[in-house]
C-alpha positions as CSV (number, residue, x, y, z in Angstrom):
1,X,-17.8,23.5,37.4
2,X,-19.4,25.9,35.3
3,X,-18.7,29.6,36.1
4,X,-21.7,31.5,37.6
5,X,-22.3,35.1,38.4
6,X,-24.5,36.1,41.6
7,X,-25.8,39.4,43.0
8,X,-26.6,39.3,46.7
9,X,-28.1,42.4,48.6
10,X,-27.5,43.0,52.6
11,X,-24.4,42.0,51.6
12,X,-22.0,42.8,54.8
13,X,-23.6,40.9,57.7
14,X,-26.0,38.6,58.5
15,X,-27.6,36.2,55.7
16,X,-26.0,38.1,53.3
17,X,-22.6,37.6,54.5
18,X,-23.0,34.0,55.0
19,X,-24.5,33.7,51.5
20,X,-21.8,35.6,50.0
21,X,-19.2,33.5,51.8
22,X,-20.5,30.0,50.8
23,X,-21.0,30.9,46.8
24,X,-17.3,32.9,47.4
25,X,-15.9,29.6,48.3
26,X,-17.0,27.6,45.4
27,X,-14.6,27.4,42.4
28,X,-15.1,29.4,39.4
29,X,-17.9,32.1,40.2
30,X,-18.5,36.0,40.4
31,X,-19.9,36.8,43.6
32,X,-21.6,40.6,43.3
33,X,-21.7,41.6,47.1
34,X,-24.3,44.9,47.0
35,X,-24.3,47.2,50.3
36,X,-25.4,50.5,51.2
37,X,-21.6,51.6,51.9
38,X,-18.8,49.8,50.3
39,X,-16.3,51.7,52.2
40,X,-17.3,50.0,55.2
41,X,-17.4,46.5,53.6
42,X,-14.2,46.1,52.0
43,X,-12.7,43.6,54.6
44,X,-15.4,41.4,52.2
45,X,-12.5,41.2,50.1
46,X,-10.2,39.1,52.3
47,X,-12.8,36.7,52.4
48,X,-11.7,32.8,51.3
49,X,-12.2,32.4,47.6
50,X,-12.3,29.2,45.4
51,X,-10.4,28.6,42.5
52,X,-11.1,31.0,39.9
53,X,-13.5,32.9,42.2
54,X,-13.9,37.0,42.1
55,X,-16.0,39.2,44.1
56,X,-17.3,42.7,43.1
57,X,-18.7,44.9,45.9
58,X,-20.9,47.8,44.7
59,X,-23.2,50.1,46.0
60,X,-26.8,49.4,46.4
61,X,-28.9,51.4,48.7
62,X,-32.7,49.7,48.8
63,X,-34.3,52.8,50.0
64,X,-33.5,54.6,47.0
65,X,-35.3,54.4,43.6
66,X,-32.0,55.0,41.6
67,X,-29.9,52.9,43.4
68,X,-30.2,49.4,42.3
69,X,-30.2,51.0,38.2
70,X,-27.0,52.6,38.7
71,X,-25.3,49.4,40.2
72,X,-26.3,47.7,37.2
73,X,-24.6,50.1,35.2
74,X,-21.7,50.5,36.7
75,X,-21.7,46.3,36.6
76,X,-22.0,46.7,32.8
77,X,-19.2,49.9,32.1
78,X,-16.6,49.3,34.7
79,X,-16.5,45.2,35.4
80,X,-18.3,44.0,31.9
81,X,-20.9,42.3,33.4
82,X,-23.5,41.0,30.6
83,X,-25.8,38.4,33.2
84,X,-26.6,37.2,36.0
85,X,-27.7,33.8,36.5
86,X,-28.6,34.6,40.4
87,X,-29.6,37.5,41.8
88,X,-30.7,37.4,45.9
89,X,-33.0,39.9,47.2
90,X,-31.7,39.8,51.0
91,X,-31.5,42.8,52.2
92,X,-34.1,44.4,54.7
93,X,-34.9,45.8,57.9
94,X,-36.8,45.1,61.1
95,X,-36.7,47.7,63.8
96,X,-40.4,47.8,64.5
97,X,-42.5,45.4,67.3
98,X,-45.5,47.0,67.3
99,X,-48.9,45.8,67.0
100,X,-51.4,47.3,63.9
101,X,-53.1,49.4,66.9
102,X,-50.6,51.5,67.9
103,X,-47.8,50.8,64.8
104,X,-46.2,54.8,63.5
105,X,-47.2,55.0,59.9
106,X,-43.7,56.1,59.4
107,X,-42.4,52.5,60.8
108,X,-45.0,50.8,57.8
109,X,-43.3,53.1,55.3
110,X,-39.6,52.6,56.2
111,X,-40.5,49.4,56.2
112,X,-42.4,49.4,52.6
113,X,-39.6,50.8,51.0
114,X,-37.0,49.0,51.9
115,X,-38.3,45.5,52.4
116,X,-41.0,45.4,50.2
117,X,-40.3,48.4,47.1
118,X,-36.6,47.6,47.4
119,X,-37.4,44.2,45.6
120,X,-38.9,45.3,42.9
121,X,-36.3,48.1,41.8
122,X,-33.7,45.3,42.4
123,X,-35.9,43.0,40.0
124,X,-36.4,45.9,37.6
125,X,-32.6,47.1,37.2
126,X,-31.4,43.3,36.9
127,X,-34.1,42.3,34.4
128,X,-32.4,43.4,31.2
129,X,-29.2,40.7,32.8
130,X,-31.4,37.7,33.5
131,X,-31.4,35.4,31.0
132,X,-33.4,31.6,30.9
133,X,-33.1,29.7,33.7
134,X,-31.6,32.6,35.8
135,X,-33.1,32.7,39.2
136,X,-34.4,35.6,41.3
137,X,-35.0,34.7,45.0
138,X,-37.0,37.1,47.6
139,X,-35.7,36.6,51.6
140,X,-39.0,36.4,53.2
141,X,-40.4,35.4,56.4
142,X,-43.2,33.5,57.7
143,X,-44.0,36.5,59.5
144,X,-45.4,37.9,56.3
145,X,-47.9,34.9,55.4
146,X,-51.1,35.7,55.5
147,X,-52.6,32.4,55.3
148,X,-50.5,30.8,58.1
149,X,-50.9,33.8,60.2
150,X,-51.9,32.1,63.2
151,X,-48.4,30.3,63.2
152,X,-46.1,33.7,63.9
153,X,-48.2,35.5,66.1
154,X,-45.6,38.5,66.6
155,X,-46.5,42.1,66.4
156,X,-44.2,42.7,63.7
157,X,-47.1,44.5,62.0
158,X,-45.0,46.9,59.5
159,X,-42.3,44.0,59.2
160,X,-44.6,41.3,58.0
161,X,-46.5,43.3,55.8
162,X,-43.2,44.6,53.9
163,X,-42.6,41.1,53.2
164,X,-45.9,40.3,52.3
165,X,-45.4,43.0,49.0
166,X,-42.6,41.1,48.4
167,X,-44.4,38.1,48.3
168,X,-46.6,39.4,45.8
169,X,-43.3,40.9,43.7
170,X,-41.8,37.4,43.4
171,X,-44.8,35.1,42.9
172,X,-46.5,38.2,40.1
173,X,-42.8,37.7,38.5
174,X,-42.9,34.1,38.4
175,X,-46.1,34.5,36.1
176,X,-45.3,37.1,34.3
177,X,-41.5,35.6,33.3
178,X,-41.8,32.1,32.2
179,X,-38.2,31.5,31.8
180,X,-37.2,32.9,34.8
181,X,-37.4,30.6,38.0
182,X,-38.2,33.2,40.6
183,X,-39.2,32.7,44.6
184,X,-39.7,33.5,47.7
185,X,-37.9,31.7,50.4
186,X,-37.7,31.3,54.5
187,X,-34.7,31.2,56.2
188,X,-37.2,30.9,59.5
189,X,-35.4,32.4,62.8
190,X,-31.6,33.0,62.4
191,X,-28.9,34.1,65.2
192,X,-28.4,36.8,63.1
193,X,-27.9,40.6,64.8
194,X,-31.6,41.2,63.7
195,X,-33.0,37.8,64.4
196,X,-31.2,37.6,68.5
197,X,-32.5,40.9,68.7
198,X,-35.7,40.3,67.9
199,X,-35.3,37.0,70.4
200,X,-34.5,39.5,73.3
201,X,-37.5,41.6,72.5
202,X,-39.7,38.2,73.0
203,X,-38.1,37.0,76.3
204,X,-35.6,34.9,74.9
205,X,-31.4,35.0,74.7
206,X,-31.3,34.2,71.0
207,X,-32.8,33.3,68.2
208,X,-33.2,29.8,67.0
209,X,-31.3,28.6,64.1
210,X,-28.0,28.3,64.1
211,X,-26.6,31.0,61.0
212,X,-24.3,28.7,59.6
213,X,-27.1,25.7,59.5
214,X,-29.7,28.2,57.8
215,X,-26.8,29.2,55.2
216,X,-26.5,25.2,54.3
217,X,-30.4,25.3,54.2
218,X,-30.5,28.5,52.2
219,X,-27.8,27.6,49.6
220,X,-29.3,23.8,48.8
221,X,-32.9,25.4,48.2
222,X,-31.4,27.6,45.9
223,X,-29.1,25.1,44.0
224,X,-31.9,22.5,43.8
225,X,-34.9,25.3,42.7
226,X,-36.0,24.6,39.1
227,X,-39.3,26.4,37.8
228,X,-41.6,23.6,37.7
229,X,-40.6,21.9,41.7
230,X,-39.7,25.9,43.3
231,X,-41.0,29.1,41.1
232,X,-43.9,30.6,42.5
233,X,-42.8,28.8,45.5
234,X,-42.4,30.3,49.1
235,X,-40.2,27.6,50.5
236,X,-38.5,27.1,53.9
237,X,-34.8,27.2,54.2
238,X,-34.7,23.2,55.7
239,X,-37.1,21.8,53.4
240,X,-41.2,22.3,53.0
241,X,-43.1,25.0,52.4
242,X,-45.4,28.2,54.3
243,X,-48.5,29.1,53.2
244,X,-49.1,32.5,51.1
């Protein structure tokens, strides 16, 4: 199998961790695991590895402007990386249940930067490592479509429009980077900490989808994406696809 090198945000729990795990396991790849504080992730590097399979855990804070350019650097000085051929925009926040009426402006901009500006500083401080056919992919949520609104009623108001900016980021790049194959994609309603919290907020005991079925999902979307069938794209994690 041909060696590949991936960068995945969000990196110590949820999605990120179970993305992280499954590309970890596979033989022959560099698994860049990015997370606010890597002193409190370093039990990532016990985790199972495939033949010929390395993981490099660095710093990126998505609520900073500088944060995702000086990963890159330190990628390119200290571990001599010159690409990436995947880079996964995962991580994000959700803390905030109100409705547009009464939502605290400073929930919308928490929100903004981290889920929505985060993206695009990732996108710009990877850029000069993507090469053709390298993919970008933007965790979303049907939560931020505005043409399938009436689907996710949820008064996640400063939530879904953070995703909905990084929406636009991916789909702009897709048009704007003709080699690249770049996305947005739904992992839909995961047993994650923030997804079964979420659940509890709406009356029920858990979220939906099982993580480990939504990693599967997750993982064959991205392995099967090509520009022409996925960029542009805002597919869902077990097959299909939500509306902008």
């Amino acid at each position: 199998m041909a060696a590949t090198t991936y960068l995945i945000t969000g990196a110590s729990r949820g999605l990120g961790l179970g993305l992280v795990k499954a590309y970890l396991s596979r033989p022959n790849n560099t698994v860049i695991a990015a997370v606010r504080d890597p002193s409190k992730a370093l039990a990532l590097d016990s985790l199972p590895k495939g033949e010929g399979s390395t993981l490099i855990l660095i710093e990126v804070d998505s609520s900073s402007p500088t944060s995702a350019h000086n990963a890159i650097e330190t990628l390119k000085t200290t571990h001599s990386i010159t690409s990436l051929d995947i880079v996964i925009a995962n991580a994000g926040i959700s803390n905030s249940f109100s409705p547009l009426a009464t939502v605290p402006l400073s929930d919308v901009q928490e929100h903004m930067n981290i889920n929505g500006i985060g993206p695009l500083l990732l996108f710009q401080a990877v850029f000069p490592l993507l090469k053709k056919g390298s993919k970008f992919v933007g965790v979303s949520s049907a939560i931020s479509s505005i043409g399938g609104m009436e689907m996710r009623p949820f008064p996640c108001g400063a939530y879904g429009m953070s995703k909905a900016v990084l929406n636009y980021v991916v789909r702009k790049c897709h048009f704007e980077n003709e080699e690249l194959v770049v996305f947005a994609l739904d992992p839909g309603f995961v047993q994650t900490d923030m997804g079964n919290d979420g659940a509890k907020r709406f009356g029920m005991d858990e979220a939906t989808t099982p993580i480990d079925e939504c990693i599967a999902g997750m993982v064959k979307v991205i392995d099967e994406s090509t520009r022409e069938k996925t960029g542009g794209k805002f597919p869902i994690w077990e097959g299909g696809e939500f509306p902008w």
